[in-house]
N, C-alpha and C positions, 0 to 999 in steps of 0.2 A: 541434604533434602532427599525423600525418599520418593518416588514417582510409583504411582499405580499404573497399571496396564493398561489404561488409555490412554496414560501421558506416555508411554516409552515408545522409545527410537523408532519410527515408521519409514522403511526407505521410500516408499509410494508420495506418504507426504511430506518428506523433505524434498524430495523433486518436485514437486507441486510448490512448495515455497520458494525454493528457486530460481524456477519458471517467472513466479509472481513479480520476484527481484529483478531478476533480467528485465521482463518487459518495462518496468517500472523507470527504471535505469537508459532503458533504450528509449523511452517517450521522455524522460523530461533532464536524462545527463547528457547520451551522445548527442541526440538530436542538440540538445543546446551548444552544446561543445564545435558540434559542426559550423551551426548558424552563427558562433562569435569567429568563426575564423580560426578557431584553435586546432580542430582537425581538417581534413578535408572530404573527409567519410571515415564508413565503419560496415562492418558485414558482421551480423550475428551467426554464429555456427551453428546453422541447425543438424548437421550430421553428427550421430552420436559418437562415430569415431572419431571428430574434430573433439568432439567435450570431450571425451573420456581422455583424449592427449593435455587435457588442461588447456584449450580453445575454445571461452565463451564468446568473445565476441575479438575482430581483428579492427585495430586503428590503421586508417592512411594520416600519417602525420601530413606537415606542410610541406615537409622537406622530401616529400614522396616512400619513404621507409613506412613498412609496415609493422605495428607491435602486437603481437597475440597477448590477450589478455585473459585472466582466470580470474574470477568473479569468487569471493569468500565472503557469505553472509553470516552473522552471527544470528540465526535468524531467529532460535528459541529464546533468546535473553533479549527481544524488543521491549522497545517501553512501551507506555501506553501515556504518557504524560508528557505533551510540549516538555513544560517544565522542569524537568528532570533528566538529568547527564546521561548520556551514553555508557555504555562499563566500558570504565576502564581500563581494560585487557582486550586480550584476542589471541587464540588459542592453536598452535601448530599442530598437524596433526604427525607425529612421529612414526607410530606404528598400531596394529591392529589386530583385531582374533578375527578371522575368517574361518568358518564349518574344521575350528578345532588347528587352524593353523596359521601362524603370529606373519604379518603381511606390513611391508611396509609403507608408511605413510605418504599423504601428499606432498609434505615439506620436502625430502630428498629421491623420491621415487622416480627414476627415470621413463615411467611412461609417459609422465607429463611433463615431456622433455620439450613440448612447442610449446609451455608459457614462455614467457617473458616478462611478463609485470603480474603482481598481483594489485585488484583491487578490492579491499576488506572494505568491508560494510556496517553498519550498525544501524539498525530500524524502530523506526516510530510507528506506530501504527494503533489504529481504532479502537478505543475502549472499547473493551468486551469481546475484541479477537482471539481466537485460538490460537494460541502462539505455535501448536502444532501442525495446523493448518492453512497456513497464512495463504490469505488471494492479494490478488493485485488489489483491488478496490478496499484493501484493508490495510494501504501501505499510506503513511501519511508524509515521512521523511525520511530520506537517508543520507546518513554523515560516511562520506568515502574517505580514504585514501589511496594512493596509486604509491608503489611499492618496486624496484626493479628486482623481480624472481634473486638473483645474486644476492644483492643487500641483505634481505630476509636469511638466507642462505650462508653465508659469510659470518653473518653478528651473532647468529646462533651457536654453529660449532665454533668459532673464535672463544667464546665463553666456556663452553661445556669441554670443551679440548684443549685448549689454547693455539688450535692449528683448523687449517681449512682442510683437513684429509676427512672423506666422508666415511672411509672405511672405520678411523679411528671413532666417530660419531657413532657408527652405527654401533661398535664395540660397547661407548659407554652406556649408551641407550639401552641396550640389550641388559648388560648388568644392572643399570638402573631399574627396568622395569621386572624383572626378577625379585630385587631385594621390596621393590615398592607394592607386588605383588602379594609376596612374605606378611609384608606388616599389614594388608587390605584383610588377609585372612584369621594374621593373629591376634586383631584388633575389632575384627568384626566389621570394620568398616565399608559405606558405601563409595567412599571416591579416598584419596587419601592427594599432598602435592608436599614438594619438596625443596627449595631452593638451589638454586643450580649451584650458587655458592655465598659468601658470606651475604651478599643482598638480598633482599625478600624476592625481586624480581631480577630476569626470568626463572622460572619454576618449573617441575616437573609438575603434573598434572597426572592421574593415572584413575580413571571411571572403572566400580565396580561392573561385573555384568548382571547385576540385577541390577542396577538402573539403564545400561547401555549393553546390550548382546557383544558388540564388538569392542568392545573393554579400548577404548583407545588411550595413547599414551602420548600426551600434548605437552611443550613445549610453550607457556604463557608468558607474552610480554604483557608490559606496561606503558599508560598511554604515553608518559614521555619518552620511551623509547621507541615508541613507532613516529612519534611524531617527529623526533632528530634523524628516522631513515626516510620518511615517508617523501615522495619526491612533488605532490600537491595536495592536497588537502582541502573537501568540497563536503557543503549541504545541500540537499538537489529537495527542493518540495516541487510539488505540483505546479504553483505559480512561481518559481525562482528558482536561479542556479549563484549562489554564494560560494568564491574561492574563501576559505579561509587561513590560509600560509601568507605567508609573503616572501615566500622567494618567488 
């Protein structure tokens, strides 16, 4: 799919969409989650050096332990339809082009070395929303899950390595995104993905830079494999907070 220059990568308003999320998230999951007893607070980071460590927002469990959470919206592929699935995936971000220099991603980057859980998102929202520009008053639902930082971390290089060493991760990823680069140019193409091995999923993902400036290079699972790490699993609308796991 090719995007025009008003649809491409806005950093302006992809912070602006995930502003919309947070708050969205903060009026009708924590606040809920507190009020059933499941937490017993929460403190939103508003300092930017808390986020930028990968701390949106901090849980007090019941047990008194604190958990830093990092908020992951899929927020350009919302639906617009009650009636229609969530996608299926959810996309790691491995590494990146920054002003001409290859920067690594969120998935293994130790600046965001205070998450501790992630919680991925998928959005419903307002026929006729900008998916580019998403506001709070254009969020209608969002299907979470909660994730331990580790897990995510672990199932990915166990696969791609057959080992948890992140140096050897970075090794194949590097070569990966080289050869996947190779084939973006000799093929003309705008995005090109690869299976990590004989299964379709997870995959290498790898975004031309004429659709995305910062050419990233993602790491896609699939729903039932988030769903076998995933540690709860929630629909948050406006009137309701539905678990949907059952552990």
């Amino acid at each position: 799919m090719n995007f025009n220059k008003k649809n491409r990568f806005n950093f302006t308003d992809d912070l602006l969409g995930e502003q919309a999320v947070n708050k969205f998230l903060v009026d009708f999951f924590y606040e809920k989650l507190k009020e059933k007893g499941d937490i017993i607070d929460f403190e939103v980071s508003r300092e930017l050096n808390k986020q930028h460590a990968g701390s949106d927002v901090i849980l007090t469990l019941k047990s008194g332990k604190s958990l830093v959470v990092d908020e992951k919206a899929a927020i350009h592929y919302a639906k617009t339809n009650l009636k229609e699935k969530a996608m299926p995936t959810f996309a790691f971000e491995v590494s990146y082009m920054h002003n001409g220099q290859l920067k690594e991603g969120w998935l293994t980057n130790s600046k965001y070395s205070s998450t501790q859980r992630y919680l991925l998102c998928w959005l419903w929202v307002q026929d006729g929303t900008n998916k580019w520009r998403i506001k709070y008053d254009d969020i209608v639902q969002i299907e979470a899950m909660f994730f331990e930082k580790a897990d995510i971390q672990n199932y990915i290089m166990e696969i791609v390595t057959a080992d948890t060493d992140i140096v050897k991760f970075h090794a194949v990823a590097s070569d990966k995104r080289v050869s996947l680069e190779e084939k973006i140019l000799q093929k003309a193409l705008d995005k090109i993905d690869e299976p990590v091995g004989e299964e379709t999923y997870p995959k290498w993902y790898l975004t031309g830079r004429n659709i995305l400036s910062e050419q990233p290079l993602n790491i896609i699972l699939y729903r039932n494999q988030l769903e076998d790490l995933a540690k709860s699993h929630w629909l948050v609308t406006r009137k309701s907070l539905l678990r949907l796991d059952k552990k």
